[in-house]
Biopython code that builds the backbone (N, CA, C, O; Angstrom):
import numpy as np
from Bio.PDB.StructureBuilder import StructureBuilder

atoms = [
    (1, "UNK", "N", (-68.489, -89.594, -245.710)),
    (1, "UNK", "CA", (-68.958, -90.941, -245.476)),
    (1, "UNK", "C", (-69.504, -91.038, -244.053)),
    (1, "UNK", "O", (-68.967, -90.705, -242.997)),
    (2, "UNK", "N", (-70.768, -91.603, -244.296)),
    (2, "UNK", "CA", (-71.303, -91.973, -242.612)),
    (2, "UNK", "C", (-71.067, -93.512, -241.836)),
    (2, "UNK", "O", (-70.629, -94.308, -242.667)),
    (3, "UNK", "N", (-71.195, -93.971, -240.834)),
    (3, "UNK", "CA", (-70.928, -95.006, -240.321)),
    (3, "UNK", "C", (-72.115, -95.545, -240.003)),
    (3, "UNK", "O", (-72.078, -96.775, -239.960)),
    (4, "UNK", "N", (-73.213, -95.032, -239.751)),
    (4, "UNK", "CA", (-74.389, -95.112, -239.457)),
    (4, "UNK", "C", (-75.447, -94.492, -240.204)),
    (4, "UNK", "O", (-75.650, -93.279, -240.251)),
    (5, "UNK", "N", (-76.228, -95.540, -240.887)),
    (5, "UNK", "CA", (-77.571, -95.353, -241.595)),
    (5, "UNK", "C", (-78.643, -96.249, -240.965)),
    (5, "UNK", "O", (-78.653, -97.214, -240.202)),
    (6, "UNK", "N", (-79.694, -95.379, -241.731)),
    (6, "UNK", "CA", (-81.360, -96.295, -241.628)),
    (6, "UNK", "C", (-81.610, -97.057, -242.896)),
    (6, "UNK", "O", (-81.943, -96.317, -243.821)),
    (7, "UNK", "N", (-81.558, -98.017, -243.121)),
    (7, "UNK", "CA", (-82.493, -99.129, -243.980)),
    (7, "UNK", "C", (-83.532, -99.875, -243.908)),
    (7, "UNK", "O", (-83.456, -100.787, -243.085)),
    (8, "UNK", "N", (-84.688, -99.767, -244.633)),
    (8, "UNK", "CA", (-85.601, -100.632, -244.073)),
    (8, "UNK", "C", (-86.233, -100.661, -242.732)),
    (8, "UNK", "O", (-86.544, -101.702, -242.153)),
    (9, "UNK", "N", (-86.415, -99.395, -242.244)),
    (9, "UNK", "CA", (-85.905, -99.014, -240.510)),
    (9, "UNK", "C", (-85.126, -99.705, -239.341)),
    (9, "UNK", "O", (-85.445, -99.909, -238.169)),
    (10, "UNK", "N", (-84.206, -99.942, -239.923)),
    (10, "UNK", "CA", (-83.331, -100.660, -239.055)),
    (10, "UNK", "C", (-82.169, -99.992, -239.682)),
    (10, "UNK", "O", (-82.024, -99.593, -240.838)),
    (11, "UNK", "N", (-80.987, -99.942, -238.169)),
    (11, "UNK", "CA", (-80.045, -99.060, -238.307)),
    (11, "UNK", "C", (-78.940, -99.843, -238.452)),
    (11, "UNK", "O", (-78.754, -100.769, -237.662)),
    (12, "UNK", "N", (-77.971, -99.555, -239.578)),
    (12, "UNK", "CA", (-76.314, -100.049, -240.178)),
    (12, "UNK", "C", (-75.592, -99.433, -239.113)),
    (12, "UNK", "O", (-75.644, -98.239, -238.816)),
    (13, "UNK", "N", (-74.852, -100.404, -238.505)),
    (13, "UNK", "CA", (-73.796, -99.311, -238.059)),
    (13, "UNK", "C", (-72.398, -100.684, -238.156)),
    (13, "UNK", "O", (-72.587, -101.897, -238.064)),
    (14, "UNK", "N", (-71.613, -100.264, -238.277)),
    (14, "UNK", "CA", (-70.447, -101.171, -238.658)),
    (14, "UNK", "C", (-70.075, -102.640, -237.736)),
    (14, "UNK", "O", (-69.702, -102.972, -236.611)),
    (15, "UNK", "N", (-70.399, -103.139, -238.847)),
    (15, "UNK", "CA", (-70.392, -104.438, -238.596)),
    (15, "UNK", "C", (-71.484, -105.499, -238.354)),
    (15, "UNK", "O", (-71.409, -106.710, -238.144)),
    (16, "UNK", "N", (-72.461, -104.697, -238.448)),
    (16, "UNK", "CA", (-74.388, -104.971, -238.668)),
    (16, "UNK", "C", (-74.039, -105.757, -240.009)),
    (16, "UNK", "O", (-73.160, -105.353, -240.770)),
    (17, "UNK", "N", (-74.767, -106.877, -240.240)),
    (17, "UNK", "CA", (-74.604, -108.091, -241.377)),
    (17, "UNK", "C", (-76.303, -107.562, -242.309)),
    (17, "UNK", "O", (-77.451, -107.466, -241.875)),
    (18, "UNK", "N", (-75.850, -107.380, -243.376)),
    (18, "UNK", "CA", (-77.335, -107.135, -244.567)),
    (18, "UNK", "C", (-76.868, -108.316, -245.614)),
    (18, "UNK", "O", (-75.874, -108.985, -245.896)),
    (19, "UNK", "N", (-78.482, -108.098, -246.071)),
    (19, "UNK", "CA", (-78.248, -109.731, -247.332)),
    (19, "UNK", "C", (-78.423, -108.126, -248.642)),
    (19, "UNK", "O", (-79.122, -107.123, -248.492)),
    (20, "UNK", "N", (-77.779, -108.374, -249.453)),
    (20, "UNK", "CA", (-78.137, -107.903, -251.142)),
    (20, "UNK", "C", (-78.636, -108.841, -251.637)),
    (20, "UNK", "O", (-78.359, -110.018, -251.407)),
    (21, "UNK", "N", (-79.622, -108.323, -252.550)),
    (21, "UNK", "CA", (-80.434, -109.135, -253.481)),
    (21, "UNK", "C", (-79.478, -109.771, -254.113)),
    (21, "UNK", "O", (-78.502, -109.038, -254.277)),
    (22, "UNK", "N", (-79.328, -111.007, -254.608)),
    (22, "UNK", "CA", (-78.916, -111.736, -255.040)),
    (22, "UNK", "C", (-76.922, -111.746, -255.285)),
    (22, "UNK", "O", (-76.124, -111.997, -256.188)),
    (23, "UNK", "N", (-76.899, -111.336, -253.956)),
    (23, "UNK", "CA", (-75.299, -111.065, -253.703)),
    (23, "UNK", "C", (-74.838, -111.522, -252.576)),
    (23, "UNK", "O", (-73.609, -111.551, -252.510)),
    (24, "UNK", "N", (-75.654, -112.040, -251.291)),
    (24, "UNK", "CA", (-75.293, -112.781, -250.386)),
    (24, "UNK", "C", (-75.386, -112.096, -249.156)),
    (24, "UNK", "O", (-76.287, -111.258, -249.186)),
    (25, "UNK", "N", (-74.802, -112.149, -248.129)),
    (25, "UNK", "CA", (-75.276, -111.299, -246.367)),
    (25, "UNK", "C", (-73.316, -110.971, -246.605)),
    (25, "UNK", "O", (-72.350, -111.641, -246.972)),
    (26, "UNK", "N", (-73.551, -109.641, -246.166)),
    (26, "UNK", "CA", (-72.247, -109.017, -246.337)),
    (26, "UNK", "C", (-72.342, -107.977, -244.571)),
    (26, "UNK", "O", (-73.390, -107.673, -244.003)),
    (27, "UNK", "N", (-70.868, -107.639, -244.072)),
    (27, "UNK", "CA", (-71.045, -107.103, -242.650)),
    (27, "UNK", "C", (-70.438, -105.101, -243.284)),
    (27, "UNK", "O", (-69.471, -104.578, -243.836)),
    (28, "UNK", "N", (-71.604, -104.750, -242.788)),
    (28, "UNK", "CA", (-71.308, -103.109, -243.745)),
    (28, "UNK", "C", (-70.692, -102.508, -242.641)),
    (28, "UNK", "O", (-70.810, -102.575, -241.417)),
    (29, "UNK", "N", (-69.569, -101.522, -243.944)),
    (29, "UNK", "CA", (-68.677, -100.913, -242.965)),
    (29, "UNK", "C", (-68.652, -99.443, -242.804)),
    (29, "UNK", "O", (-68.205, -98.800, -241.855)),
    (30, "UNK", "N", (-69.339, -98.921, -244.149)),
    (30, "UNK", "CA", (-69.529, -97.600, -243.945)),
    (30, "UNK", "C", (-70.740, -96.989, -245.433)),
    (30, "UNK", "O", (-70.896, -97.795, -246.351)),
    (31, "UNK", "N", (-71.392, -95.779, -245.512)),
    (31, "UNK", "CA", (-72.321, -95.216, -246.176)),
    (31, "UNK", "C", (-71.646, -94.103, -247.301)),
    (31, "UNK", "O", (-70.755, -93.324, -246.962)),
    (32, "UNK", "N", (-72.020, -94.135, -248.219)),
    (32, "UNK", "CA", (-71.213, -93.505, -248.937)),
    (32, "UNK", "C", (-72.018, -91.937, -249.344)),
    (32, "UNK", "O", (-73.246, -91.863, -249.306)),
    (33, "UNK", "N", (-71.244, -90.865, -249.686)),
    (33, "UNK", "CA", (-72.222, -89.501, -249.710)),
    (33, "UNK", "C", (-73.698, -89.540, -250.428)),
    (33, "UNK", "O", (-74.680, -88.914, -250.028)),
    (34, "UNK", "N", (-73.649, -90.428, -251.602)),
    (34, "UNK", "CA", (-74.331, -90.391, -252.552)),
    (34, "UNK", "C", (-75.357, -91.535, -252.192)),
    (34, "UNK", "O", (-76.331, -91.627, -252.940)),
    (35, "UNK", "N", (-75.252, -92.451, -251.099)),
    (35, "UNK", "CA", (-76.357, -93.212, -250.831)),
    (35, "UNK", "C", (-76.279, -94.560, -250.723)),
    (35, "UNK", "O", (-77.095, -95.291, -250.161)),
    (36, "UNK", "N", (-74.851, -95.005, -251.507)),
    (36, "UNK", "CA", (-74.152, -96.367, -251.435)),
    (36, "UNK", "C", (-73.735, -96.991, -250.543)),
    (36, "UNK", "O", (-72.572, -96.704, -250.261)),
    (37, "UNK", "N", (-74.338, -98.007, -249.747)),
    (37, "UNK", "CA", (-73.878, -98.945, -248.503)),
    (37, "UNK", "C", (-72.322, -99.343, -248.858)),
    (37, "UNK", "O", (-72.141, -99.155, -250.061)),
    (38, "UNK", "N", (-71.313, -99.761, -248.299)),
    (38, "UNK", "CA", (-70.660, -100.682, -248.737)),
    (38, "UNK", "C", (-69.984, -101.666, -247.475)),
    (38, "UNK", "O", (-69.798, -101.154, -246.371)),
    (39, "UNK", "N", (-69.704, -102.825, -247.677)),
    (39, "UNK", "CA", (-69.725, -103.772, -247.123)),
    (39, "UNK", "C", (-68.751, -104.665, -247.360)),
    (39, "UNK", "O", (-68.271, -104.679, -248.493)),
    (40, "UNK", "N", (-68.144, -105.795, -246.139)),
    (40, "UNK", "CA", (-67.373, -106.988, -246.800)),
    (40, "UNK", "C", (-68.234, -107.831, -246.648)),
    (40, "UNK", "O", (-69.223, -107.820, -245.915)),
    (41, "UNK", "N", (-67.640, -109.038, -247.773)),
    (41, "UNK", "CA", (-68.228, -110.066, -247.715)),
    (41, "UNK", "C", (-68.037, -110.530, -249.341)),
    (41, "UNK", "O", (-67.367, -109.869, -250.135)),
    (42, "UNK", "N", (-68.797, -111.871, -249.713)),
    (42, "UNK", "CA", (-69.947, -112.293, -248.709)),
    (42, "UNK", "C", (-68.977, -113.000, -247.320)),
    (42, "UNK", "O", (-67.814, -113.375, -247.172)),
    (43, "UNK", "N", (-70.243, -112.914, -246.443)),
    (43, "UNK", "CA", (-69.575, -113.310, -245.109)),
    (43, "UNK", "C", (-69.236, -114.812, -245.122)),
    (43, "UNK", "O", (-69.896, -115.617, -245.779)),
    (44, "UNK", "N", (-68.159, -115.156, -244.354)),
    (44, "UNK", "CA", (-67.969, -116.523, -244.389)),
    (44, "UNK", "C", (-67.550, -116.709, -245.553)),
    (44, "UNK", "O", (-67.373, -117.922, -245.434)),
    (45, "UNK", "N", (-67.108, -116.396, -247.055)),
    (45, "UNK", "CA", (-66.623, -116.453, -248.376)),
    (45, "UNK", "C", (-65.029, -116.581, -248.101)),
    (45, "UNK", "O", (-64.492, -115.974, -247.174)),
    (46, "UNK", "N", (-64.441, -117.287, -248.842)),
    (46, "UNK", "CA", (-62.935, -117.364, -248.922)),
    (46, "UNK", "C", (-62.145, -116.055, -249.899)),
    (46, "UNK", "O", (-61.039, -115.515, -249.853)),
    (47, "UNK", "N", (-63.466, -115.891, -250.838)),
    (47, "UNK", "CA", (-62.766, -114.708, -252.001)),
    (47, "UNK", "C", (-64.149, -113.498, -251.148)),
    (47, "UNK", "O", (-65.174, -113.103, -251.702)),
    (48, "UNK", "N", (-63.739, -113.207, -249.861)),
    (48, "UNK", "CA", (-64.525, -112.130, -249.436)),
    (48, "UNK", "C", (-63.958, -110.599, -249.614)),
    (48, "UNK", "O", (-63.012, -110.426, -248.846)),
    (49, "UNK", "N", (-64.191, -109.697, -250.225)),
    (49, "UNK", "CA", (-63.762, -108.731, -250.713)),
    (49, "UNK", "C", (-64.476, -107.521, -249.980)),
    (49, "UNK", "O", (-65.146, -107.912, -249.024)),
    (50, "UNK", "N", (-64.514, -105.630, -250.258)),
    (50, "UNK", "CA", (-65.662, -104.620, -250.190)),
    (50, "UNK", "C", (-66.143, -104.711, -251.460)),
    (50, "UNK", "O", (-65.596, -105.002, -252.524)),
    (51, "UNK", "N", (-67.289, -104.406, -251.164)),
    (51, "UNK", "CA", (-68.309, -104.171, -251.984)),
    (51, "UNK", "C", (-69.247, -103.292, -252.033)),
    (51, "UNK", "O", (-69.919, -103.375, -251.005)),
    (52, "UNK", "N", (-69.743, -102.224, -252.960)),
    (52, "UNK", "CA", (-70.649, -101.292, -252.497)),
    (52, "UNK", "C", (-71.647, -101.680, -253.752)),
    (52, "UNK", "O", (-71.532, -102.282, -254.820)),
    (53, "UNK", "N", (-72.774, -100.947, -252.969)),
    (53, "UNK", "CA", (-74.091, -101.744, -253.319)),
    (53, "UNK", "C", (-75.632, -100.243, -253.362)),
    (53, "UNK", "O", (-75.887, -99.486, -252.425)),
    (54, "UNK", "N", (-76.051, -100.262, -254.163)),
    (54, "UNK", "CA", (-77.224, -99.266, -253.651)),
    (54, "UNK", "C", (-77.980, -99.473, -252.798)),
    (54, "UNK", "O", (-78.276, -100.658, -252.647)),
    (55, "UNK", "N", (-78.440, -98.750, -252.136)),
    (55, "UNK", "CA", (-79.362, -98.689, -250.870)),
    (55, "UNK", "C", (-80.296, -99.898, -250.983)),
    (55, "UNK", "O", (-80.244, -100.964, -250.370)),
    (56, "UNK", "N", (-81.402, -99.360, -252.169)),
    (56, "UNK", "CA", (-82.701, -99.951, -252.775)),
    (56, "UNK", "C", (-82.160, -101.778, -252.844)),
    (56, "UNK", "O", (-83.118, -102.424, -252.418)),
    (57, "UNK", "N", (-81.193, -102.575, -253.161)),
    (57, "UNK", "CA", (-80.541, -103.489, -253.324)),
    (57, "UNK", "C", (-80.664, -104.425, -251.838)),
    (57, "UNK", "O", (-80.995, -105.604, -251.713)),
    (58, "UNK", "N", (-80.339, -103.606, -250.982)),
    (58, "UNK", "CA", (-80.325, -104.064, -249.432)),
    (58, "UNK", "C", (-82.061, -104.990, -249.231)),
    (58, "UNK", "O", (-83.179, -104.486, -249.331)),
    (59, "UNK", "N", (-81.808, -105.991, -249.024)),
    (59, "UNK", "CA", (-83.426, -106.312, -248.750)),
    (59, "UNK", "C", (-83.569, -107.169, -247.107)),
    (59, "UNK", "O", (-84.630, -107.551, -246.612)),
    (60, "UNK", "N", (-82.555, -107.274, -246.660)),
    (60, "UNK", "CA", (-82.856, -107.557, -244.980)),
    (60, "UNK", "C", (-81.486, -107.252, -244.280)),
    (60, "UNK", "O", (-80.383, -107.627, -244.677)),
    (61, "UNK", "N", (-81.702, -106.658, -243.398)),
    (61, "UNK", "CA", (-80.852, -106.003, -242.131)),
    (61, "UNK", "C", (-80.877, -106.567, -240.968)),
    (61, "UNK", "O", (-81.606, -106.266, -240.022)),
    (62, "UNK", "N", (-79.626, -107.862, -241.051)),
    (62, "UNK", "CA", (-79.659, -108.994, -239.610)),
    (62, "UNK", "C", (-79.693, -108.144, -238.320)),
    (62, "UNK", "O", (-79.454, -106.937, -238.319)),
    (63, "UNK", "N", (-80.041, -108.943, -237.100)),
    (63, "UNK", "CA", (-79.992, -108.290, -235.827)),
    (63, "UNK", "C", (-78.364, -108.788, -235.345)),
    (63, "UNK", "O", (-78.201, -108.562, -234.146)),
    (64, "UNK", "N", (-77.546, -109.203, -235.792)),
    (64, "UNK", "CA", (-76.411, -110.246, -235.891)),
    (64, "UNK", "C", (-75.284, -109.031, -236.060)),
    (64, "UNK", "O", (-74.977, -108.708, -237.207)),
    (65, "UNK", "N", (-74.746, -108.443, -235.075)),
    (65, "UNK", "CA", (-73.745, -107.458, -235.375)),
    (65, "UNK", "C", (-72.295, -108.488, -235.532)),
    (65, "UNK", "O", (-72.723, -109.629, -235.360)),
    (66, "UNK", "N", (-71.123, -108.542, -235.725)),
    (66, "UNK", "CA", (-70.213, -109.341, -235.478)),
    (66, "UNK", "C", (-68.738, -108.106, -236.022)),
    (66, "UNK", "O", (-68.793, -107.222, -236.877)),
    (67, "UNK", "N", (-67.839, -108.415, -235.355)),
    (67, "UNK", "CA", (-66.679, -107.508, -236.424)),
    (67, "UNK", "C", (-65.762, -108.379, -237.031)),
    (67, "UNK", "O", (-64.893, -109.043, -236.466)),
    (68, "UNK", "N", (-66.047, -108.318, -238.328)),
    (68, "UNK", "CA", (-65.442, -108.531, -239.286)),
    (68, "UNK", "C", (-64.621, -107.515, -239.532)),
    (68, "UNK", "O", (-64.845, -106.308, -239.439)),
    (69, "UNK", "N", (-62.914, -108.509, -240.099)),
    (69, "UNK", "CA", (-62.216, -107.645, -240.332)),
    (69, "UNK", "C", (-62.601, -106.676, -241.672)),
    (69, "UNK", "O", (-61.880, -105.725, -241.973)),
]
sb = StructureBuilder()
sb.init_structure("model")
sb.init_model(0)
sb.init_chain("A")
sb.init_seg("    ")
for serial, (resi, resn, name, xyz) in enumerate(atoms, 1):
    if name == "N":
        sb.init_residue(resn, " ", resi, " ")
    sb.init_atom(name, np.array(xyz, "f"), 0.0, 1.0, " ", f" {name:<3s}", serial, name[0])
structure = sb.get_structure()
């Protein structure tokens, strides 16, 4: 697992906030071997959970780092 990826050319690194298509802005925590972001959230959600997500899915990469637990 990596901690740091490129999406969209902009770089994940833990705790960097991405929106999923129709899944909400989640704060990613780590990259999975096979290509899978995964992330908590949604952010600000009361039932905020991880979640992993395919790459292609990711459609904006905030400039908004924050640490979420």
């Amino acid at each position: 697992m990596t901690t740091t990826t490129q999406i969209n050319g902009r770089t994940l690194e833990p705790g960097t906030e991405f929106t999923v298509q129709g899944q909400g802005r989640y704060s990613f925590k780590y990259q999975h071997p096979n290509g899978d972001v995964t992330g908590w959230g949604p952010v600000g959600s009361r039932h905020a959970r991880m979640r992993s997500f395919r790459a292609d899915r990711v459609t904006t990469v905030h400039r908004k780092t924050v640490a979420h637990p």
